[in-house]
C-alpha positions, 0 to 999 in steps of 0.5 A: 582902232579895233572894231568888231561887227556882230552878224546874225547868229544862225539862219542862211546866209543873207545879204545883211551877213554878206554886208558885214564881211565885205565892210570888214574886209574893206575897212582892215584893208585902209590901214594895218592900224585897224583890226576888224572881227566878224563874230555871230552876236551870241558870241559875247565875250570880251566886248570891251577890247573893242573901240566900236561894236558894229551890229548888223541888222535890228529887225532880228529881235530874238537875238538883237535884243540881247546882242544890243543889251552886252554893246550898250554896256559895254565900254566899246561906242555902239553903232547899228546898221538897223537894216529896217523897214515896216513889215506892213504891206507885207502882212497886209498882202498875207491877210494877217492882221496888225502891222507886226510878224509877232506881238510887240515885235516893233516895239523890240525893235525900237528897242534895239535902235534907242540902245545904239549910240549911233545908226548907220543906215544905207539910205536916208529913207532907212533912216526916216524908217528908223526915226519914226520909230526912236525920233531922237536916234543919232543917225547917219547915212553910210551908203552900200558897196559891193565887193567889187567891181563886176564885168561886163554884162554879156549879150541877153540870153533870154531869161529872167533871174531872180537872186534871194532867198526862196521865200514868201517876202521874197515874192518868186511866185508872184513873179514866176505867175507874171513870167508864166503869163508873159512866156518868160523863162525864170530862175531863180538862185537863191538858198530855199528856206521854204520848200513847200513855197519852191514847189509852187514856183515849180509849178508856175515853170520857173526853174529853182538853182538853189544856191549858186558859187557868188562869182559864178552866179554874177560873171555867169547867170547875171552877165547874161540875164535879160533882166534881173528880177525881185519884187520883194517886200521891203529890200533895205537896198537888196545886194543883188540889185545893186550888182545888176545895176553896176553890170547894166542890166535892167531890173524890176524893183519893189516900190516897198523899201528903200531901193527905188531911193537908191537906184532913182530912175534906173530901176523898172519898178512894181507895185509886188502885191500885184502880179499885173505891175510886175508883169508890166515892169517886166514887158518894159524891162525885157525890152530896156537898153543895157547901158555901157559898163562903166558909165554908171559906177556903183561905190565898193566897200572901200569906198563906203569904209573909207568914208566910215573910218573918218566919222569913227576917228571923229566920234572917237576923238 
């Protein structure tokens, strides 16, 4: 079985790329009769080599709709992961108008999704993201690993760590406005995509890390966070959630996008439009229990992939 995954082309490094690669990794290391290859989706040659092309991420239409267009005719079985979820509280909270970033955005989207022979997405509320936009779409549920197991989290320092991008969806500043009011030292880790928006969470106290070696950040920073923090606008399960979950370490989560279906009753969630709820699930977070390593086991990749190899021999048959 060979099977190629298309990551995004350009742009930092995200959780959606750091998905694909360990899916990969996982999914070579079942059996010598796989072959997996990762390539950025504007390197389009040669798709029909490939049993299954695998895209990661349909919310990226400047180059998902052209990537989608060479897998749907090619001779290779199409599956997306969409990685979607509604930008409306978003624009909403930035006071733009319509519930699209750019016009006949969601349109291009559905696009992408009603090209795929089937969507992989990691939770069913995903999935119903998706059906409200192609209601016929063959989907399934494929679930979220990490790429392994973490150590246990060491005694709390008295800090919060937010890990993501440093930018306005990611909502630091809003939450560095709550840590401020509560005395709470904030970092942050995570690559700067706007400067201009980084110096205002200076400004609020926190500290900007920029971005951190993984194991280091996660053996290092995380192991002994307080609490980890992102109350972001839409998360289709955010990576760094699902660490500080695996490690026991209390974290504030957004009630938009699909994190509170996945992580149930362990998260400390927020409303994150508003910097009282955050602050409020900081209080109740900062004083939560880290639970013991190991009573809550998070998935790995390998488990999700080999879960994926049976569906893939079943749709190849």
């Amino acid at each position: 079985m060979r099977v190629l995954n298309l990551v995004r082309p350009s742009g930092p490094t995200g959780g959606d790329i750091g998905y694909a690669v360990d899916y990969a990794n996982a999914l070579q290391g079942l059996n010598a009769d796989i072959q997996v290859d990762v390539r950025p989706a504007n390197e389009l040659d040669g798709l029909d080599d490939y049993d299954f092309i695998h895209m990661w991420a349909a919310c990226s239409p400047d180059w998902g709709l052209e990537a989608a267009r060479a897998a749907r005719q090619s001779k290779a079985k199409f599956i997306l992961s969409p990685i979607w979820w509604p930008r409306d509280a978003r624009q909403a909270f930035y006071g733009m108008p319509g519930i699209d970033i750019a016009p006949g955005y969601r349109q291009s989207v559905a696009a992408i999704i009603n090209m795929a022979d089937v969507l992989v997405c990691f939770t069913m509320s995903e999935l119903v993201e998706c059906w409200k936009l192609v209601p016929n779409a063959n989907g399934v549920v494929m679930g979220i690993g990490i790429d392994r197991r973490a150590q246990k989290a060491q005694p709390p320092d008295d800090y919060v760590l937010s890990i993501g991008r440093v930018e306005r969806h990611k909502n630091q500043w809003w939450l560095a406005l709550a840590c401020r009011m509560l005395g709470y030292k904030l970092k942050c880790a995570g690559t700067v995509r706007d400067e201009e928006y980084a110096e205002g969470i200076r400004q609020q106290g926190a500290e900007i890390l920029g971005e951190i070696p993984h194991d280091e950040l996660i053996d290092g920073l995380l192991a002994r966070a307080r609490v980890h923090a992102l109350p972001s606008f839409g998360e289709v399960v955010s990576r760094a959630n699902c660490e500080a979950w695996d490690m026991g370490v209390p974290s504030v989560i957004s009630l938009e996008g699909a994190d509170p279906e996945y992580f149930g009753d362990c998260g400390y969630y927020c409303r994150p439009e508003d910097w009282r709820s955050i602050k409020d699930a900081l209080i109740r977070a900062w004083y939560g229990n880290r639970w013991d390593w190991g009573t809550k086991v998070h998935p790995t990749w390998e488990d999700v992939a080999r879960d994926m190899y049976i569906r893939m021999l079943a749709w190849n048959a």
